[in-house]
C-alpha positions as CSV (number, residue, x, y, z in Angstrom):
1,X,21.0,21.4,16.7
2,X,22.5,22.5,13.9
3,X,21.2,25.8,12.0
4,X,21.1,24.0,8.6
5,X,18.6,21.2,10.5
6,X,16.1,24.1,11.7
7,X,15.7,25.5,8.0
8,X,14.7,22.2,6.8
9,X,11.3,21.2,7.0
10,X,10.3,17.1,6.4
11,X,6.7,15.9,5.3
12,X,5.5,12.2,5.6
13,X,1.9,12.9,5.7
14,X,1.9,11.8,1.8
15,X,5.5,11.0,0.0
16,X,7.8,12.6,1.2
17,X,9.2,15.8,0.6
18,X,12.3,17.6,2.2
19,X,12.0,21.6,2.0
20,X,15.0,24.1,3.0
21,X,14.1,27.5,3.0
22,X,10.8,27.1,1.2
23,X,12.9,25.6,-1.4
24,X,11.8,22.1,-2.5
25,X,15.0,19.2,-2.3
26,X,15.4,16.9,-4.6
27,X,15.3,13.4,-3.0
28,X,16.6,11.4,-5.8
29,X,15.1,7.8,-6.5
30,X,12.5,5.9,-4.6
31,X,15.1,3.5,-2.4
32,X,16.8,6.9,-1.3
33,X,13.3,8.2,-0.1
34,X,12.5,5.0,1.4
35,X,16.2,5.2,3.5
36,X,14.8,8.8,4.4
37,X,11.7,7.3,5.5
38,X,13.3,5.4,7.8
39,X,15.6,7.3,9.3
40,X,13.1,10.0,10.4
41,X,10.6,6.8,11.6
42,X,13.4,6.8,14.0
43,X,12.9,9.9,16.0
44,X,16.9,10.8,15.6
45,X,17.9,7.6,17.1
46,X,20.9,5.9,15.3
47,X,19.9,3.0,13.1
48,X,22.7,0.6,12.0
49,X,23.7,-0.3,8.7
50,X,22.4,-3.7,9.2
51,X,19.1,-2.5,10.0
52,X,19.0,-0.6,7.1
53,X,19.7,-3.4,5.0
54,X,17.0,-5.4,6.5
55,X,14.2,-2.9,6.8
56,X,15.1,-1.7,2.7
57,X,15.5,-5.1,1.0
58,X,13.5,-7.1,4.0
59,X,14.8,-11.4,2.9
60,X,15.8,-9.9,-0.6
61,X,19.3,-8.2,0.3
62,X,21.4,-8.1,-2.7
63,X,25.4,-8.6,-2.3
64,X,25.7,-4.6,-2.5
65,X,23.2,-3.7,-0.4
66,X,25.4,-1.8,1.9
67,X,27.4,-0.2,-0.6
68,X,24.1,1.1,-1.9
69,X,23.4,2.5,1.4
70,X,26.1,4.3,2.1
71,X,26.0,5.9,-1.3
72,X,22.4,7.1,-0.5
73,X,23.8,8.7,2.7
74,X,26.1,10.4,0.9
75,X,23.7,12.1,-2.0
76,X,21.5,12.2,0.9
77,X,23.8,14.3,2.5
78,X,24.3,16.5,-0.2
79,X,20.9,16.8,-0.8
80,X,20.1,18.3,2.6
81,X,23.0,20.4,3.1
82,X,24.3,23.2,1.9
83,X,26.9,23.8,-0.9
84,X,30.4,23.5,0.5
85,X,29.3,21.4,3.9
86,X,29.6,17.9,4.0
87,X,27.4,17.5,6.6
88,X,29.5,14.5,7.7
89,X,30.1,13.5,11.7
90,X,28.0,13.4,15.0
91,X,26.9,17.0,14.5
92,X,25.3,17.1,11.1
93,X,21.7,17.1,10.5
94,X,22.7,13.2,8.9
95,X,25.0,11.9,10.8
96,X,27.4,8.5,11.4
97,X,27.5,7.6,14.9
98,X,29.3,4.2,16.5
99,X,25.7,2.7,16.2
100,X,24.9,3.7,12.7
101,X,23.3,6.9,11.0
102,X,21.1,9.6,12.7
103,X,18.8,12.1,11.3
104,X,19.2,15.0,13.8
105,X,15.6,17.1,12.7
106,X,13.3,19.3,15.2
107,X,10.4,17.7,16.2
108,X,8.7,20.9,14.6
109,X,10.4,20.0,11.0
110,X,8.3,17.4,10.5
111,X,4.8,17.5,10.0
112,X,4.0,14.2,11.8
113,X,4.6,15.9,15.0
114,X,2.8,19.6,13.7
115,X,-0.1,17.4,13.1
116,X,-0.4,15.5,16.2
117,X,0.0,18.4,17.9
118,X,-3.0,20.3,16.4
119,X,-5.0,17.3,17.2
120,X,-4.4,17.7,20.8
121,X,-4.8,21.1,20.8
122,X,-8.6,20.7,18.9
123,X,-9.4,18.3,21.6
124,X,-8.3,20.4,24.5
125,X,-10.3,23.3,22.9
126,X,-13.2,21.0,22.4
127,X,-13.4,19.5,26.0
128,X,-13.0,23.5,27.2
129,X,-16.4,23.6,25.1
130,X,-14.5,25.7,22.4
131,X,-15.8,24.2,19.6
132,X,-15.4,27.0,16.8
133,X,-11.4,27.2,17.2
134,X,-11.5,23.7,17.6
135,X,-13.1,22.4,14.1
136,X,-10.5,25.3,12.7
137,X,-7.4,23.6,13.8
138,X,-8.5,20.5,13.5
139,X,-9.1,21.7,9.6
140,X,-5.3,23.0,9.6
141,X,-4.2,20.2,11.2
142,X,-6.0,17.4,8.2
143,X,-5.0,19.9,5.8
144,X,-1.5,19.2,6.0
145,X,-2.1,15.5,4.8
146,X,-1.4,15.4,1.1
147,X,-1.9,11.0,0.8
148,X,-1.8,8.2,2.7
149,X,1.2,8.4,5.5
150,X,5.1,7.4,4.7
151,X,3.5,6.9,1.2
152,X,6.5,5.5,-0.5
153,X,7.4,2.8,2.3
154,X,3.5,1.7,3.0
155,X,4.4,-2.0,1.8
156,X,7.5,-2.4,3.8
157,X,7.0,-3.9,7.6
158,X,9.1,-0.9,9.3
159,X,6.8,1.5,8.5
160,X,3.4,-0.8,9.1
161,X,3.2,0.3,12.9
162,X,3.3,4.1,12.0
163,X,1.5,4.3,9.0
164,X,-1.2,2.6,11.3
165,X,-1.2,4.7,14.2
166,X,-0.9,7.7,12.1
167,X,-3.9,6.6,10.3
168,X,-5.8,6.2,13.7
169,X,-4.7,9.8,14.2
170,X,-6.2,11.2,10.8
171,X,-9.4,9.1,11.5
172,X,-9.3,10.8,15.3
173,X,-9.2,14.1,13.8
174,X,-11.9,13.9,11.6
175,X,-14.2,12.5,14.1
176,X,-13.4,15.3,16.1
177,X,-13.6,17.8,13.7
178,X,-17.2,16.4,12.9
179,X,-18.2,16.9,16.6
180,X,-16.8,20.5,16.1
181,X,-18.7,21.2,13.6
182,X,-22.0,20.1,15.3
183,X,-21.7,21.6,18.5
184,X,-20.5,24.9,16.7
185,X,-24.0,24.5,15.4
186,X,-22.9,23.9,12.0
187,X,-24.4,20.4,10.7
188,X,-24.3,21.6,7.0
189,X,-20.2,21.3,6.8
190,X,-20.9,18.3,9.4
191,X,-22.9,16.2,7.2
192,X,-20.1,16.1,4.3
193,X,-17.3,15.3,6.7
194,X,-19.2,12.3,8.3
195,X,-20.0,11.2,4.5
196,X,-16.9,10.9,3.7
197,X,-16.0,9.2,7.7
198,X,-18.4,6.6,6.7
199,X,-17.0,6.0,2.8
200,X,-13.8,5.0,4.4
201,X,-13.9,3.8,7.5
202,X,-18.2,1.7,7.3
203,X,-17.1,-0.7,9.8
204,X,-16.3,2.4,12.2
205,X,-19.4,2.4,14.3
206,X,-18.4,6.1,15.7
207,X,-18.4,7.4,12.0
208,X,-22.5,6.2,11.5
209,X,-23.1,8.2,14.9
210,X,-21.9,10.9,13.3
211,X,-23.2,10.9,10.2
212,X,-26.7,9.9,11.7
213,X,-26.8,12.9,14.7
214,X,-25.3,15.3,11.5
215,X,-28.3,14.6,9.3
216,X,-31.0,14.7,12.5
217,X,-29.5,18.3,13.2
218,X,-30.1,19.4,10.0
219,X,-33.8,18.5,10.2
220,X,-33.8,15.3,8.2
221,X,-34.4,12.2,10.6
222,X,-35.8,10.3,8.4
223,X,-32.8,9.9,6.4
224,X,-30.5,9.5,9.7
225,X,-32.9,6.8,10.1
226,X,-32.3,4.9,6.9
227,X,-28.2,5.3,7.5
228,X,-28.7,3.0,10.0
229,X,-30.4,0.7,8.1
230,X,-27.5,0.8,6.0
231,X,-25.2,0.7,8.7
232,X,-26.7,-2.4,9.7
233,X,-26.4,-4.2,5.9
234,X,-22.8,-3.3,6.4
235,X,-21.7,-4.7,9.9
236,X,-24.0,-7.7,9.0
237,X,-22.4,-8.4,5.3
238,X,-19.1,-7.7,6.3
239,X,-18.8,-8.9,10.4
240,X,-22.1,-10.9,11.1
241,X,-22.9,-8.6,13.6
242,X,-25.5,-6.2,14.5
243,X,-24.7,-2.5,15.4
244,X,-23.9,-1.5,19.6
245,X,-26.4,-0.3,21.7
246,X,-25.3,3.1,21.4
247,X,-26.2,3.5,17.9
248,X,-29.4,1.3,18.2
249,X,-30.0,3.8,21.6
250,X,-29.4,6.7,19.1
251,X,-31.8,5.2,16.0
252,X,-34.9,5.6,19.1
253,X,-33.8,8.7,20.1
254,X,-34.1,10.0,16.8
255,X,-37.1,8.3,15.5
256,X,-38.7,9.6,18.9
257,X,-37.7,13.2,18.8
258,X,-35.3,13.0,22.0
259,X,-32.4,12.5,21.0
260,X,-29.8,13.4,23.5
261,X,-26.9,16.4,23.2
262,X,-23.7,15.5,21.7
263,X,-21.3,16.1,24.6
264,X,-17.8,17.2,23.9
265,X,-15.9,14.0,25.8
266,X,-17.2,11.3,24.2
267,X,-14.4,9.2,22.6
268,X,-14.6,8.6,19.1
269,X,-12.8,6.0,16.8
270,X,-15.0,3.2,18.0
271,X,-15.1,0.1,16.4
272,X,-17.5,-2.6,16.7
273,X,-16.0,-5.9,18.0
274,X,-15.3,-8.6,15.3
């Protein structure tokens, strides 16, 4: 690995940004970004030029398409190296290998892997019943999103499978950092979190558990009680279907004063089935 590659820093959480000593890069136009895109997607693996064609223009590949590429490498290149290296050849932080063109980055430069990292460690901190640490790195680790993920390629089919399982990941985090929160003892900052679960993800059944134990804890069942009753106008309107027995289970156990401890294993990101 190249010193030049550890100074720079890559963010996809959001568009994305290139940084080199703190310093901000320009990128240049949106189809250069887009080539960035998916060149780090690739995890340093060499991605041919007729890839690249295919995965930037998709069944729309104009005559110069790989002329166009290869002149986006090359400001690319620029662009992430210094004045005065070229950054050419198999050792550069862009490089041309026999099988096409490689982004040689740290897994720490980019902040995909930072924040999928954090996420593990919030979990493991959680399951060690840890939760105060835990809701704070799992707020460090949302923090870093600044958008939806690989923002400038999220209509092109290369990037669907990440942005999705990225997405999963965000939704993970927040869950977690809900259950944090709650077993930290701190339902207040709990409540807004699973608000804001429930807003964008109502079909998420794991989100109205949430929301519903937040608002018991805080001493306002009644309430918890009527977001189910919403929940329920959702997964009807939307699905046809009526909510799981766990959140039913939880709706009694609420309305009947028992309901049971939120313990630190219990998977979240479910969904009911459509």
């Amino acid at each position: 690995m190249s010193t030049q590659a550890a100074a720079l820093r890559f963010s996809l959480l959001g568009p994305v940004t290139a940084t080199q000593g703190g310093l901000s890069l320009d990128l240049g136009p949106r189809q250069r970004r887009v080539l960035l895109v998916r060149l780090l997607v690739a995890h340093g693996r060499p991605v041919s030029l007729g890839r690249l064609c295919e995965d930037l223009w998709e069944d729309r590949i104009p005559a110069r398409a790989a002329t166009s590429v290869h002149a986006h490498i090359s400001r690319l290149r620029r662009a992430l190296h210094p004045a005065g290296s070229s950054g050419a050849g198999r050792d550069g932080v862009l490089a041309t290998t026999p099988y096409g063109y490689a982004l040689h980055v740290a897994d720490d430069d980019r902040d995909t892997v930072r924040f999928e990292r954090a996420v593990t460690v919030g979990r493991e901190l959680l399951d060690a019943g840890r939760p105060e640490p835990a809701a704070d790195v799992l707020a460090e680790a949302l923090a870093m999103w600044r958008g939806d993920a690989l923002a400038d390629a999220d209509e092109l089919p290369f990037a669907a499978r990440e942005i999705a399982r990225l997405t999963e990941s965000r939704h993970t985090a927040r869950e977690l950092r809900v259950r944090a929160l709650l077993l930290a003892g701190r339902p207040d900052q709990a409540v807004h979190t699973a608000h804001d679960l429930v807003a964008d993800e109502p079909l998420r059944e794991s989100a109205w558990d949430l929301l519903m134990r937040s608002l018991a804890l805080l001493g306002r069942p009644a309430e918890a009680v009527q977001q189910y009753d919403r929940a329920r106008r959702v997964l009807h309107a939307e699905l046809g279907v009526e909510p799981g027995p766990a959140l039913r289970g939880l709706r009694q156990a609420i309305q009947h004063h028992t309901m049971p401890p939120l313990g630190p294993r219990m998977q979240p990101g479910t969904r009911v089935a459509c």
